[in-house]
VEXDREN-2710 file (C-alpha; in Angstrom, 1 decimal):
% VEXDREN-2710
k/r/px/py/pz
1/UNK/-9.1/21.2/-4.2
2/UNK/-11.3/22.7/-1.3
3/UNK/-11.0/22.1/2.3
4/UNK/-13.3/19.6/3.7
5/UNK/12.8/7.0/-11.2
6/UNK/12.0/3.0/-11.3
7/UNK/12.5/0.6/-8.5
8/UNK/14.6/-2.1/-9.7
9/UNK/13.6/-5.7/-9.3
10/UNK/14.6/-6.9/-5.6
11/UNK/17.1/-9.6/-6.1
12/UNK/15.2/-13.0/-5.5
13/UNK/15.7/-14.7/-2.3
14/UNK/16.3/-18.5/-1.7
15/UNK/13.1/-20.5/-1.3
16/UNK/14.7/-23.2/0.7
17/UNK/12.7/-21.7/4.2
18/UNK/16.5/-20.7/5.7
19/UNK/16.4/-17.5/7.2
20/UNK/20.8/-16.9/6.4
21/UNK/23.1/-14.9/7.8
22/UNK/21.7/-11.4/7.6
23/UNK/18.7/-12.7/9.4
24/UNK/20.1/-14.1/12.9
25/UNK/21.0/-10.5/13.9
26/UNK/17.6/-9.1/13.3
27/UNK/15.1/-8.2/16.1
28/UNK/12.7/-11.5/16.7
29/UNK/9.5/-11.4/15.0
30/UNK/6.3/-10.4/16.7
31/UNK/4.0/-13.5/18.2
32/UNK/1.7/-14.3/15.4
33/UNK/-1.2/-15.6/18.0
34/UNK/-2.5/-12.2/18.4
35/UNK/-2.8/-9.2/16.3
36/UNK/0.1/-6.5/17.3
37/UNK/-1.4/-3.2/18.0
38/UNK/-2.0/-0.7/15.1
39/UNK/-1.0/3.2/15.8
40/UNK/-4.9/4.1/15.6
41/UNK/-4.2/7.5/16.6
42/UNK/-2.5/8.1/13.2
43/UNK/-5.1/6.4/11.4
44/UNK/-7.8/8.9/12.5
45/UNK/-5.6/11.7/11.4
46/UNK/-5.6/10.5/7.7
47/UNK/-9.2/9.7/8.2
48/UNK/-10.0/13.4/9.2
49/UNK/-7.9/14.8/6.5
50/UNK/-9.7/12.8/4.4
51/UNK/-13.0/13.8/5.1
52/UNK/-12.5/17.4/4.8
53/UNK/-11.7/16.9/0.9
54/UNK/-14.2/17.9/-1.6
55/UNK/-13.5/17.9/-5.5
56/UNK/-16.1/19.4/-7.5
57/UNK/-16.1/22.8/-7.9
58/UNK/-19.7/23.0/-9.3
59/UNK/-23.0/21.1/-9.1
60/UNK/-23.3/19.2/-12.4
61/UNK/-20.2/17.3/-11.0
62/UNK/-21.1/16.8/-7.6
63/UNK/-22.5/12.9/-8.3
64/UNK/-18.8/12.5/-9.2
65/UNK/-17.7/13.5/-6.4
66/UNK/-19.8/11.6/-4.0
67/UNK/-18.8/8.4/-5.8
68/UNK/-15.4/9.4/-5.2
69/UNK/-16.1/10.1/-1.5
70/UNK/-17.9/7.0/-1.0
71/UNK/-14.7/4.8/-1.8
72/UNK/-12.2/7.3/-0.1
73/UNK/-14.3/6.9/2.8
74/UNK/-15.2/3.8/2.6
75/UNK/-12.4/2.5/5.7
76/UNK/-9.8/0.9/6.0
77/UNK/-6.6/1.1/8.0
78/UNK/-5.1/3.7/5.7
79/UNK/-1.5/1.4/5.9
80/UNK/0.0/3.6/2.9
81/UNK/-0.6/6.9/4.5
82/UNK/0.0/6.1/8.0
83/UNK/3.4/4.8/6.6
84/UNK/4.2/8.3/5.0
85/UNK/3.5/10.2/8.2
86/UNK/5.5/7.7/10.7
87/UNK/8.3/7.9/8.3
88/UNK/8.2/11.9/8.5
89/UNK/8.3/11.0/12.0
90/UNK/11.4/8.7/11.7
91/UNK/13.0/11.6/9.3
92/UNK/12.5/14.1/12.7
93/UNK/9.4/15.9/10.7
94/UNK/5.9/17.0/12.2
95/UNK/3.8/14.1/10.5
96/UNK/1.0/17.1/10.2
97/UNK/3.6/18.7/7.6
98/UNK/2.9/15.3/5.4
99/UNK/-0.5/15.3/5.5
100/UNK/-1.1/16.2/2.1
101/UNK/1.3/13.7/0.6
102/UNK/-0.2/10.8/2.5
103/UNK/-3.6/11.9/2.1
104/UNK/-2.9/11.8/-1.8
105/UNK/-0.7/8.5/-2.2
106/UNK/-3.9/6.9/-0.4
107/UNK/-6.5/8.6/-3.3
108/UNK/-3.9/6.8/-5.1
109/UNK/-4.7/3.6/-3.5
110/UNK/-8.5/4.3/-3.8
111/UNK/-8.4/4.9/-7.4
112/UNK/-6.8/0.9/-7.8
113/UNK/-8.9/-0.4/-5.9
114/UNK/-11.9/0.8/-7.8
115/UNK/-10.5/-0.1/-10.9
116/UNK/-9.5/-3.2/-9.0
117/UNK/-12.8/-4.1/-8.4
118/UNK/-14.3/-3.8/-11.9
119/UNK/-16.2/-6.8/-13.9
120/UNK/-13.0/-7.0/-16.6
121/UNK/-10.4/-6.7/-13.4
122/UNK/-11.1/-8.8/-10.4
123/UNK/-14.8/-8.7/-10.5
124/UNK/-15.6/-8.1/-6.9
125/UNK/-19.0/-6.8/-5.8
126/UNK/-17.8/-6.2/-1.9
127/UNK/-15.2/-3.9/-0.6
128/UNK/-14.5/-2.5/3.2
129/UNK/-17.6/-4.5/4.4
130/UNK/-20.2/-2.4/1.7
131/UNK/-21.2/-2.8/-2.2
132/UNK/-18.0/-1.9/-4.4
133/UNK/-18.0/1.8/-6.3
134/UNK/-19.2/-0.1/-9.6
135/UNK/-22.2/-2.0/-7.8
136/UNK/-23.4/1.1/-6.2
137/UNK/-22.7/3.8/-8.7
138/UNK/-22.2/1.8/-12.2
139/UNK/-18.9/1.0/-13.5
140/UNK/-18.9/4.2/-15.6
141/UNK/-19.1/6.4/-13.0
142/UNK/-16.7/4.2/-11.3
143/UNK/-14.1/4.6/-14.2
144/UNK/-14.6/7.8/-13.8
145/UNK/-14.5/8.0/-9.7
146/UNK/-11.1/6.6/-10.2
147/UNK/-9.6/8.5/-12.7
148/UNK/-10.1/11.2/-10.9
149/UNK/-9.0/10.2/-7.4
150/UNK/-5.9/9.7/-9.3
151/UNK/-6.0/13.1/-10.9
152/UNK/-6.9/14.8/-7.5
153/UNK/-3.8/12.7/-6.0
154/UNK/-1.7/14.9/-7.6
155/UNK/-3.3/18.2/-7.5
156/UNK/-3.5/18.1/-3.6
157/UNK/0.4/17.2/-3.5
158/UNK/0.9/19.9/-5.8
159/UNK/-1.3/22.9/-4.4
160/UNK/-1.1/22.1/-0.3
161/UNK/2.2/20.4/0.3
162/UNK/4.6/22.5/1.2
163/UNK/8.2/21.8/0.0
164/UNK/11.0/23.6/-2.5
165/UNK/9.8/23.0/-6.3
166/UNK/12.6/20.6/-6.8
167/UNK/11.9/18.5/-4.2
168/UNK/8.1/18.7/-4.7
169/UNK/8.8/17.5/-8.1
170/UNK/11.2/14.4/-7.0
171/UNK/8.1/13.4/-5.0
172/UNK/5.7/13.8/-7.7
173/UNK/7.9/11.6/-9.9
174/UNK/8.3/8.9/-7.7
175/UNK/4.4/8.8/-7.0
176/UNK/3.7/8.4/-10.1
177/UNK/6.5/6.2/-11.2
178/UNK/5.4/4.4/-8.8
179/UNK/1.5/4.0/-9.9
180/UNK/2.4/3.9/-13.8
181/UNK/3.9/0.9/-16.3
182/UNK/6.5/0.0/-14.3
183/UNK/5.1/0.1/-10.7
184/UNK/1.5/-0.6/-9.9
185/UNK/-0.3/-0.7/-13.0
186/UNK/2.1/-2.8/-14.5
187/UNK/2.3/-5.1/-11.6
188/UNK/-1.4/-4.9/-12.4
189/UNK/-1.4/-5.9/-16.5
190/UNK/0.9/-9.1/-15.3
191/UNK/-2.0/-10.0/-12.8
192/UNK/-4.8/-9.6/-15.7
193/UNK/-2.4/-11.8/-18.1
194/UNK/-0.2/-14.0/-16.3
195/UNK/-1.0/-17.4/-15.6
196/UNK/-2.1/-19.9/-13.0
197/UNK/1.8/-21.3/-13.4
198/UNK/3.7/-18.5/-13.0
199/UNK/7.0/-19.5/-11.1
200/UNK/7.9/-18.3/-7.8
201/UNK/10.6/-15.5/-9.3
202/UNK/7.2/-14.0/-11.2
203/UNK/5.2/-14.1/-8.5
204/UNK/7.5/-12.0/-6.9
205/UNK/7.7/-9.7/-9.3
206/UNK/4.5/-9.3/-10.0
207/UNK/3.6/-8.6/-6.3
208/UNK/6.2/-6.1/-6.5
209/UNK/5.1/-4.0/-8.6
210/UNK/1.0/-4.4/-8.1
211/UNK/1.3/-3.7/-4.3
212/UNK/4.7/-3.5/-2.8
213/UNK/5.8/-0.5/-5.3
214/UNK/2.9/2.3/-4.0
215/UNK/4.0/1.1/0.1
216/UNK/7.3/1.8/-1.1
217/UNK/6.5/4.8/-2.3
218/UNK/4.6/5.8/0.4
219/UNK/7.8/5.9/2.6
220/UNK/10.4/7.0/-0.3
221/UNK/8.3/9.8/-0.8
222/UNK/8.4/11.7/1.7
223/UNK/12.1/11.1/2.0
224/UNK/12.4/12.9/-1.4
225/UNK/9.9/15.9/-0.4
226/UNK/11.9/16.9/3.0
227/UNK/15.2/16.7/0.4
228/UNK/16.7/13.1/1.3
229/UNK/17.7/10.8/-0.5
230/UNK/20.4/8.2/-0.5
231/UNK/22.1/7.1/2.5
232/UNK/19.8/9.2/4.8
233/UNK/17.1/7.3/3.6
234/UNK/18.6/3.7/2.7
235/UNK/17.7/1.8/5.2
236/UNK/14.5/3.3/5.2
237/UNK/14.1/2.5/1.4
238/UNK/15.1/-1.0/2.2
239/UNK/12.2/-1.5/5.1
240/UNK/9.8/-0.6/2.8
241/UNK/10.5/-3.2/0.2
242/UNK/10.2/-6.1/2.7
243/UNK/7.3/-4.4/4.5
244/UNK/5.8/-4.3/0.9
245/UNK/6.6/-8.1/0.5
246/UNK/5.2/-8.7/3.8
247/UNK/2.2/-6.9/3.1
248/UNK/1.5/-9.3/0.2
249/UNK/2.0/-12.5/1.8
250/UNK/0.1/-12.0/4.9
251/UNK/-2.5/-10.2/2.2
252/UNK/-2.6/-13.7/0.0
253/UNK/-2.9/-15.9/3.5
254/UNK/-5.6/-14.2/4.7
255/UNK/-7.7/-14.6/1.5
256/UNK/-7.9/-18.4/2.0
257/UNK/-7.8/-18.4/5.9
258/UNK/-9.3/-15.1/6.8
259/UNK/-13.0/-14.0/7.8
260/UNK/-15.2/-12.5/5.7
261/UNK/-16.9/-10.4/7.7
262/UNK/-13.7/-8.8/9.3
263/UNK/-12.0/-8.3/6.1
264/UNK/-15.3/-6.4/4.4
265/UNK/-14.4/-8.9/1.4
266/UNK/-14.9/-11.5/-0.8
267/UNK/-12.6/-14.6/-0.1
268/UNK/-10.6/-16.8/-2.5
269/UNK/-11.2/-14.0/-5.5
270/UNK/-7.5/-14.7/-6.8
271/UNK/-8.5/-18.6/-6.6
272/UNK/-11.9/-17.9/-8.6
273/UNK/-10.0/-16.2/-11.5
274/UNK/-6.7/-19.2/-11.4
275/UNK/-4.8/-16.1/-10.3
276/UNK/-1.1/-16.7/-9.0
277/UNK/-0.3/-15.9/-5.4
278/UNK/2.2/-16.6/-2.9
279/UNK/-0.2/-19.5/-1.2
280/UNK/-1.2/-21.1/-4.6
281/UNK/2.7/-21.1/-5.4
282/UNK/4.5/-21.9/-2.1
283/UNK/1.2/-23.9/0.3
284/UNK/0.2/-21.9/3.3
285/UNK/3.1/-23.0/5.9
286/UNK/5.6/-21.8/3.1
287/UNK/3.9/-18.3/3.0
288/UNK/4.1/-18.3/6.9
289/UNK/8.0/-19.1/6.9
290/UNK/8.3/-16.5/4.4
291/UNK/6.1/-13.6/6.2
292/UNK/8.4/-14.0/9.2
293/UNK/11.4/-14.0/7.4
294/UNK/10.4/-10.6/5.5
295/UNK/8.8/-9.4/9.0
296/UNK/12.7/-10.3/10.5
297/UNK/14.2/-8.4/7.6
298/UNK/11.7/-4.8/7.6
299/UNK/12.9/-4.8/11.8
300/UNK/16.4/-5.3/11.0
301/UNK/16.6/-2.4/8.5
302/UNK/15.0/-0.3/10.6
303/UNK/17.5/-1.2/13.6
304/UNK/20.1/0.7/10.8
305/UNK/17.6/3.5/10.3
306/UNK/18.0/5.8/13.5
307/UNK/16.1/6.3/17.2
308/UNK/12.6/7.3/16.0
309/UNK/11.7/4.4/14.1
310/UNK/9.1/2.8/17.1
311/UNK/5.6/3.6/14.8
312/UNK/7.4/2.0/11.9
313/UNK/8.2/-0.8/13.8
314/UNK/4.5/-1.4/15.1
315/UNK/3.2/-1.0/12.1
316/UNK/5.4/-3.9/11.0
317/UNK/4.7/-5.4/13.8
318/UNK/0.5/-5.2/12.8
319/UNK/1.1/-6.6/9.0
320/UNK/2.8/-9.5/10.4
321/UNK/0.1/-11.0/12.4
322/UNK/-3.2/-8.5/11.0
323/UNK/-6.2/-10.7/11.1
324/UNK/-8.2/-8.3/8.9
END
């Protein structure tokens, strides 16, 4: 590239709307009447990173490459990669060290959404406010764009970040464990099959795997690169999984509630196809409740997670009341 393990099932919680014990200790959530503010500064370091990639090597390739570009690039606020480099920054690292890992775990996150996007998938013809990779390009170029975003993931973690072989590879593993069969491409086969009924505990699970696994990821990661793992990192680990919870509920409110113009996509596309999500199964004010509570429980593991956890907590902060 030029310059330019398995997560277990989290157990199910009660769906009664009480927050319980391990909640009434946990910081307050953030005021859901405005949107928190979203480390910005981070975000333009991906974005930079990100626009000094190039991937073909020689000409006859280069249309390739600028459908890849064109989705990479596309916007966004980069929540996977800003995640990795505030962690490094919780962990006491230079988040310019991680640049490479986050910058790949999102062409990880590209490459699904393009495939994401396709007629057989969700069949969406607008993405980050402009015509998806398949409307513009042709959906096999796009198969293409995303297969090797996923492929160029990997090669950029594996030629520019720096880190001993064994803990390079531990980080490599858990990326891709965590895009395969039993993380996001799985969660994404029960999306394509499940049906409109699915009960709460497969909702979840599904969720799980289709999103929250790559955010979880995207923090375990680079735990695993700088040689962590364990109790340094558990209450880390255990953010991550309600952020990634969080994510999705506030993700499946704003797709009936939200604005089209500010989200750069279509609305109700899960409703369209009789797709299951936390709204269709719990209502709206259920899926509210239940954002708070996972918002309540991301803050209180990263009270257990050391001093240098304040972009973490914005960022938690943000996905709780994100209006786009």
């Amino acid at each position: 590239m030029t310059d330019r393990g398995t997560r277990p099932p989290v157990a199910a919680e009660p769906l009664t709307g009480s927050t319980g014990a391990g909640d009434r200790s946990a910081p307050a959530a953030a005021p859901t009447s405005t949107e928190a503010t979203y480390p910005t500064e981070i975000q333009a370091e991906v974005d930079l990173f990100l626009a000094g990639l190039a991937f073909a090597s020689e000409g006859t390739t280069r249309g390739l490459e600028e459908a890849m570009r064109y989705s990479l690039l596309a916007g966004g606020k980069r929540i996977r990669p800003v995640l990795s480099l505030a962690t490094a920054e919780a962990l006491g690292r230079d988040p310019q060290e991680l640049l490479p890992l986050a910058g790949a775990i999102e062409l990880v996150h590209t490459y699904s959404l393009i495939h994401d996007d396709l007629p057989a998938m969700d069949d969406d013809d607008l993405r980050r406010g402009r015509p998806t990779c398949h409307v513009a390009y042709g959906e096999d170029v796009a198969i293409l764009a995303g297969d090797g975003l996923f492929a160029e993931a990997l090669r950029l973690v594996l030629e520019r970040q720096d880190g001993r072989p064994e803990h390079l590879l531990a980080c490599v593993r858990e990326l891709v464990a965590a895009a395969g069969v039993n993380g996001m491409v799985g969660g994404q086969y029960l999306d394509v099959t499940a049906s409109a009924d699915l009960d709460a505990a497969g909702v979840r699970r599904l969720q799980e795997l289709k999103t929250g696994r790559l955010i979880c990821a995207s923090v375990d990661c680079v735990g695993l690169v700088s040689g962590l793992s364990g109790p340094d990192t558990m209450a880390l680990s255990r953010f991550a999984t309600e952020l990634g919870t969080l994510f999705q509920i506030v993700d499946d409110i704003l797709d009936v509630t939200g604005d089209e113009v500010s989200l750069g996509k279509r609305l109700r596309s899960d409703e369209r196809h009789g797709k299951p999500t936390y709204v269709t199964t719990f209502g709206l004010e259920r899926s509210g409740d239940l954002a708070e509570k996972h918002h309540r429980r991301a803050r209180a593991a990263l009270a257990e997670a050391g001093e240098r956890t304040g972009t973490l907590e914005q960022i938690a902060d943000y996905i709780l009341t994100r209006r786009r």
